[in-house]
Structures are given as C-alpha cells and as structure tokens.
N, C-alpha and C positions, 0 to 999 in steps of 0.2 A: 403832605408827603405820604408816600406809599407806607406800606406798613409789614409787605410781603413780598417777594417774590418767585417766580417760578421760573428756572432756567434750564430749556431745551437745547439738548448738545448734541450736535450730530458728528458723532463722533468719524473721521474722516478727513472732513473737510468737503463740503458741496460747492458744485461747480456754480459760482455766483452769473458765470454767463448765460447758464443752463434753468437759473430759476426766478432773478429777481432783475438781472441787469442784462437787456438784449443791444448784440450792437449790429446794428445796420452793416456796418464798416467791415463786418467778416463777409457779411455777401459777398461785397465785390472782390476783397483776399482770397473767398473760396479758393481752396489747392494749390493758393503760390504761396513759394516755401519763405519759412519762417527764419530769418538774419538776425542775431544777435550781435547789435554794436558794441558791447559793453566787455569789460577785463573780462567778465566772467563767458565770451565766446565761448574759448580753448575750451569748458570742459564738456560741451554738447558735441562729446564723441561719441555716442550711439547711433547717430546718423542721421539723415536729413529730417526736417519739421516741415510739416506745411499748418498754414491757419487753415484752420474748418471753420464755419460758421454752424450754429447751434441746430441739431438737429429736430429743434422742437418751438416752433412758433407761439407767439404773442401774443396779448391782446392785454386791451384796458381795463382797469375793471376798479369799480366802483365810481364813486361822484370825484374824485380827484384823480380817476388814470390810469393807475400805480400799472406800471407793469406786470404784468405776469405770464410766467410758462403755463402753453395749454392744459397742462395737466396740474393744473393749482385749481382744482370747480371749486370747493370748499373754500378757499382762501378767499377768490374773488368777492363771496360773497359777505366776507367782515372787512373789506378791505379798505373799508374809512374808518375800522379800528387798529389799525396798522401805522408804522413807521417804517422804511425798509432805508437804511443809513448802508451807502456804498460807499463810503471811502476807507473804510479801516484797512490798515496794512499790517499784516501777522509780521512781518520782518523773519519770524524762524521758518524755513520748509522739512522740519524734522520733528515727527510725531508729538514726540513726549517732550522737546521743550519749546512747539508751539503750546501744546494743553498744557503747559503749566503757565505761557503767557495769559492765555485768555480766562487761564483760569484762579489766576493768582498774581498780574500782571508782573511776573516774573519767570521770563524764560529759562533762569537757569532751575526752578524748583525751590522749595524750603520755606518761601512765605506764607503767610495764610492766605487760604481762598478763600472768594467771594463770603461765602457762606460763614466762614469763620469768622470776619470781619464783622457781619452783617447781623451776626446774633450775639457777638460781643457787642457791639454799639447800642442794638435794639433788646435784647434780653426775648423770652419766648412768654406769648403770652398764655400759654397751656404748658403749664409744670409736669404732666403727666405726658407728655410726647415730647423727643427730643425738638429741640429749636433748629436743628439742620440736616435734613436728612436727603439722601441722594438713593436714588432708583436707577440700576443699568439692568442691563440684559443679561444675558449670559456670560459677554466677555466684556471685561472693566479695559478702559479707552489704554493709550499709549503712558506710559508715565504712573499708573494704576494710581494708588492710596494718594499718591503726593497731588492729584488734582481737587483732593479735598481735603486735604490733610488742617490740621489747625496752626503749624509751622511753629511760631517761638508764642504764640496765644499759647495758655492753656491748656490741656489735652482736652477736656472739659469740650471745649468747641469745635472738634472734629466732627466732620459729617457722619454720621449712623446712616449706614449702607443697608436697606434692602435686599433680600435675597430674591433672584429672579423667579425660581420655582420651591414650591412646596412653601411652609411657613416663612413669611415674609421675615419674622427673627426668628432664630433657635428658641427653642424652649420658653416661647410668647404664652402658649398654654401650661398650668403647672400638674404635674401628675395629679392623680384623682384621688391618690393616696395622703395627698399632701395639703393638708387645708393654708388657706390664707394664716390664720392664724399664728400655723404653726411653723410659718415662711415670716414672718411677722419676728415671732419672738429666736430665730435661728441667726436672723440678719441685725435685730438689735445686740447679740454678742458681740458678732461677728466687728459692727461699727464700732463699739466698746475698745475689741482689740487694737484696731484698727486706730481710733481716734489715741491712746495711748502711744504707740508706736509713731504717730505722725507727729505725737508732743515732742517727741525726744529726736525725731529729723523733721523736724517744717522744712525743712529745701525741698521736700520728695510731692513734687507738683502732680506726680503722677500716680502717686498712692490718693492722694486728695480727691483727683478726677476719680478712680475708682470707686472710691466709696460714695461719691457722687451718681455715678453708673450704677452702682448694686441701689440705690434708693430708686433712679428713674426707672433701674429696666421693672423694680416689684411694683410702682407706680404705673407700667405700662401696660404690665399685666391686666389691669381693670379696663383702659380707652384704647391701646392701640388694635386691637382682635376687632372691633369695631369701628375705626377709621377707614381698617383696609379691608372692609366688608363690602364689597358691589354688591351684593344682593337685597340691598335695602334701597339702591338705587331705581326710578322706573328701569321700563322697556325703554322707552323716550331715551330717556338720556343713553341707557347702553347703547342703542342703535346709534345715536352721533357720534359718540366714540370710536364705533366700530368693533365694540368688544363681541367678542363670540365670533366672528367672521374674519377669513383672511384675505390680505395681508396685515388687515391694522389691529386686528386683536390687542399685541400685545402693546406695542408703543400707546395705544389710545388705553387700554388699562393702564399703563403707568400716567398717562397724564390725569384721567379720572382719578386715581388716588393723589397723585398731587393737588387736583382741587379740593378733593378732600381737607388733606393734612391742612392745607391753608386755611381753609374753613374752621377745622378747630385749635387754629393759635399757631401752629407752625409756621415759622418765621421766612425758612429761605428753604426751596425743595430743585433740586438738581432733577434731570431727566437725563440720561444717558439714551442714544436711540441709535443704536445698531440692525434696526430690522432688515432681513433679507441681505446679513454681512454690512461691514461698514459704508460709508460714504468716500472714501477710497477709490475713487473710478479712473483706475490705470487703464483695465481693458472693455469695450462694451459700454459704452456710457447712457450711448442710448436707450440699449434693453434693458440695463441695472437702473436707471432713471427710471422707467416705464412702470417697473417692479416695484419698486420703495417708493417712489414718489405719493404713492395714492394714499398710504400708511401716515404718511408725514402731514400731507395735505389734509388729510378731513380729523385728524387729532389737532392737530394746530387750530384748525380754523373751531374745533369744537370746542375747544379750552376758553380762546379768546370769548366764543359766542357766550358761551355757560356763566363765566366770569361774569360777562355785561348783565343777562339775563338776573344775574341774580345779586346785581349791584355792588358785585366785589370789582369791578374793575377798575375804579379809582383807586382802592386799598390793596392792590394786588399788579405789580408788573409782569410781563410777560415778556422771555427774551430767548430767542432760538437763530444759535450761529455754531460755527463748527472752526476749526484752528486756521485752516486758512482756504483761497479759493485754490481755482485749479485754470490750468492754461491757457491762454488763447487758442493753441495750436492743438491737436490731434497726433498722440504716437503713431507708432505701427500698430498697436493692438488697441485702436478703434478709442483710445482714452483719453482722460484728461492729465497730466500730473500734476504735481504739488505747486502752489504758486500762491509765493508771499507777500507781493507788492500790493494787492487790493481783494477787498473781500466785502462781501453783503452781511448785513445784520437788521433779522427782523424785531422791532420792537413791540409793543404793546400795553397799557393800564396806565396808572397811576395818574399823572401830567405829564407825562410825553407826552409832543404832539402827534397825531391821526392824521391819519388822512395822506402822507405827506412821503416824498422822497428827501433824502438830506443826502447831499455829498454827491459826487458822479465820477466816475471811472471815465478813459480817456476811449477813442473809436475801436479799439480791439479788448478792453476790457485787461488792459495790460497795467495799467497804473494808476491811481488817483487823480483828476484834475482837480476837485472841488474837496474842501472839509478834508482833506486826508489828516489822519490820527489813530493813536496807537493800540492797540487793547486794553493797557491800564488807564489811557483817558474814557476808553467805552465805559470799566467798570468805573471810570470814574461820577460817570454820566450815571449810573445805578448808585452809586454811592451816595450822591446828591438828592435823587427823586427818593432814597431814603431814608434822608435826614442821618447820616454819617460824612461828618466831617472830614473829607480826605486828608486832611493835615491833624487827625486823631494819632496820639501816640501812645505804645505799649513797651515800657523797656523790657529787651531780651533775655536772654540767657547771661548775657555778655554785662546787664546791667545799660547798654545803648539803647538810647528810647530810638524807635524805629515807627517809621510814617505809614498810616493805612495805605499810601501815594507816595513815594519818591519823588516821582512828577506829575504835578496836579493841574496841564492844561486843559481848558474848558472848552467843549463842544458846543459852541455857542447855543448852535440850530438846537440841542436835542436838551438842551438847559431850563 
C-alpha cells in the first residue's frame, strides 16, 4: 500500500473535453444547436447553445495511447505513469458543495476530508511536521477551510494551510532575542496550566489539540524552515518544476515543496492550483487554456517524473482533478460552463494501474458510458491503495459512530 499521498486540485473545474477526453462526435455537431430533452430544459433561458468541438487537437502519447490535448508536451512524456479515469460524475454544479464532494465525499460540508481521514488511519511518520498540510495560492477554493477541515475527527487532524507569500507559517522563525531554551521553559508552564484546566473539562477536544499545536508548531521550528527550503534543491530539478520562470513558477514551487514534505514523513499534501485565476472557463476558454495549461502540464508531469526518479512512486500517489467538468456546448462568451454528469481524473503512484484509461464518457462528452461513480467511490479508491478501511469508524460529537464511506462502492478497474 501507499504510504502518502499528494493531491492536485484545480480548483474550478477543467474542461475534461479540453484535456483528457477528445470526442470526434463534436466535429460533426460543430455549431448545431445544443436541445436539452430532460425536466431540467425550462431553465436554459439564457438563450440558445450550440456544441463546439474542442479547439485544441490530440494526439497519443505514450506506449498505451492515452489521449491527450496538444498542449500536454510534459504529460505525454510520463504517460505510462498515468491513469486518467473518465467516468466520475460530480452530481453538484455549485462551487463550494462540489469541493466539499470531492473533497470530503460530502456535498453538503462537515465531514472530514481526505487528508483528515488519511492521517487519522495512517498517523505521520515525522512528529516534527504536521501529517496534513495543504498549499493554495493566493485565493483558497469555494467552500474555503471546510475543504480541509477535520469535521467531527479531532481538531488535531485539520489540514495546516501554508501561506502563499512571505513565511510559509507566521512566526516559523523565533526572534533573535528569544532563545530555544527560553521558548522551551515558557511552553512547559504554559502545558502545566493547560494540562490542569483540561483535568477538570476532558470534553474540551479543542483545548487538547491546542496544546498539541503549541508542541508541533515549537517542534517545527527546528525541520520545517528547511522542508520549505528550494534552495538546497539542484538547478536540474528547479528547471523541471519551472520555478523561477513564468507561468509555472508558482504551481511548480508548490508541487516541489510537496515532494518535499512527502519525502520527510508527511502523510497527505493538498495543492490548490489557481495559476493565471481559476479553472473556471465561462469566457475564452481557449486563450485561458493556452495560458494555464503550460503551468499545469510540466508541474504535473515533473512531480510524477521526480517521484519515479527517486523511487517514491510506489509509496507515494498522485491525484489531480477539479470539482466537476465543463459543457459540451460553447456560451456566448467563447466558454465552457459548469457540468456535473462526467468528469476526468488523473491518477498516479502507488498500485494504480499505468498506462491505462478507465471509464469512457458517451460521443459529446455529455455523460458516463463505462465505470461511471461518484467522488466518494474516487476517494474511496485512495482510501484502499492506502490501507484505510472505508468501513473505519469514529464516533461523533453525537456519540454516532460514523463511517470514513457512507457508501463504499468499489471501482473495480482502479482497485
């Protein structure tokens, strides 16, 4: 089983027509208009649709095929380290409680995410860096804290959020005036009081995780200033990342530090990837593609490469998907919208299979033919490759022991 791994969120929602799944079948729809048979007609009152077909051509790539948009160089060339599973259906087309499906397979919000899950089951194997830490950009996804929140877990197992600019934590370095020592003997009061106060309320879970957090964060002080260090990294490697050059600068420094983290014991690392504004492509799809795509493309493929390289890729999964895909059809302003019935997910490490498409969307990329399943089966399929029991229980708040899975069907292909 895995041991780690690294979850790439494109925050948005990418167009699955536009980068993993090409369909023939718009060619010939080219600019005839788009008919909805279903209840939900009446509410396409903004006005007419036509399908477009994808403004960005195809091609094979690697020893099994895989599809890809021309603007994937970098992908193409790991891409029998690749899984790319087309049938998933988001079911929500509303920001904040798709990311709380895919990211906690619960649309409404409240449960643990991934990552909570995944470090309660596994524990961290470096005490000195949190077990779950998540990296965004400047602006945190739809739904904000609750896409990583720890939910009726613990507080203890919340994702520790990186800061985009300046010190990655507040106050990671200690004044100069302030020796270890003397940080040392201020914090053993401090738990003193602390551990008293908790004798006389044990219900108070969140006084506990605190005093948990004042040990990690002086614990961090020593390793993390040094995880999130690229400059101990070659030139080699900064150049595949793309760190220092734009557009991939920064998405490829967040994933470099996410190999990092993994490398010394961090258990689960979220990447949030907002570069050049979200994945969001109402208007422009094709120049907003053109723009971000290249960011996306050579961080991805440089993560998976690095991983292999250095033989963490068995111990280490790799998973980049966004909340749901985006239309068959073309608006008025040149875009895709929101569209919840099928979507692409790239996989990557551990025992997933390589090489390999799993599932297929139907000739306009409008619904599931093959394997279609839900987000919480996806995480379910990460759950498994990392030895967490979907049918693991934590009683709540409520004292109701509650399931890592609600519903725990099995994706055969990706099992």
């Amino acid at each position: 089983k895995a041991k780690a791994c690294i979850l790439l969120y494109m925050a948005g929602g990418p167009s699955h027509i536009d980068t993993f799944d090409p369909k023939p079948k718009l060619d010939e729809l080219h600019l005839q208009k788009f008919v909805r048979k279903d209840k939900f007609a009446s509410a396409m009152a903004s006005g007419e649709r036509y399908f477009v077909r994808s403004p960005f051509r195809f091609r094979k790539a690697g020893e099994a095929g895989i599809d890809m948009c021309e603007h994937w160089e970098h992908l193409a060339g790991v891409a029998d380290e690749l899984c790319i599973y087309r049938g998933c259906q988001a079911e929500s087309i509303n920001h904040p409680t798709a990311n709380y499906h895919m990211n906690t397979g619960n649309k409404f919000g409240g449960d643990p995410a991934i990552g909570s899950w995944v470090t309660y089951g596994l524990g961290s194997e470096n005490q000195n860096l949190p077990g779950y830490v998540v990296m965004t950009e400047l602006a945190a996804p739809q739904g904000g804290s609750g896409n990583w929140s720890n939910g009726f877990l613990p507080a203890y197992y919340q994702g520790t959020r990186l800061r985009a600019e300046g010190s990655p934590i507040l106050d990671l370095k200690p004044p100069a005036w302030k020796p270890r020592e003397h940080q040392r003997a201020n914090l053993d009061v401090l738990q003193e009081i602390n551990r008293q106060h908790l004798a006389e309320h044990p219900q108070h879970d969140d006084l506990l995780a605190r005093m948990e957090n004042y040990e990690l964060a002086f614990r961090m002080q020593q390793q993390a200033p040094e995880a999130v260090d690229l400059s101990q990294e070659t030139a080699a490697t900064l150049d595949m990342y793309g760190v220092g050059t734009s557009p991939t600068d920064e998405f490829g420094r967040n994933c470099l530090v996410a190999r990092r983290l993994v490398e010394r014991g961090v258990t689960f690392v979220s990447v949030r990837c907002n570069t050049l504004g979200s994945w969001d492509d109402h208007t422009n799809i094709a120049g907003r593609m053109k723009k971000k795509g290249p960011a996306y493309d050579q961080a991805v493929a440089a993560l998976v490469s690095d991983l292999h390289e250095r033989g963490m890729n068995r111990d280490v999964m790799v998973v980049a998907m966004g909340e749901f895909g985006r239309t068959p059809r073309i608006n008025r302003n040149a875009g895709r919208d929101h569209w919840g019935r099928v979507m692409s997910v790239l996989l990557a490490g551990g025992d997933l299979p390589t090489g390999q498409v799993i599932g297929a969307s139907d000739g306009t990329g409008s619904r599931p033919l093959q394997s279609p399943y839900r987000p919480e089966h996806v995480l379910g399929v990460l759950y498994r490759h990392l030895g967490i029991a979907p049918e693991m229980t934590f009683n709540d708040h409520s004292g109701r022991p509650r399931y890592v899975l609600e519903e725990r069907d099995v994706i055969a292909e990706l099992t």
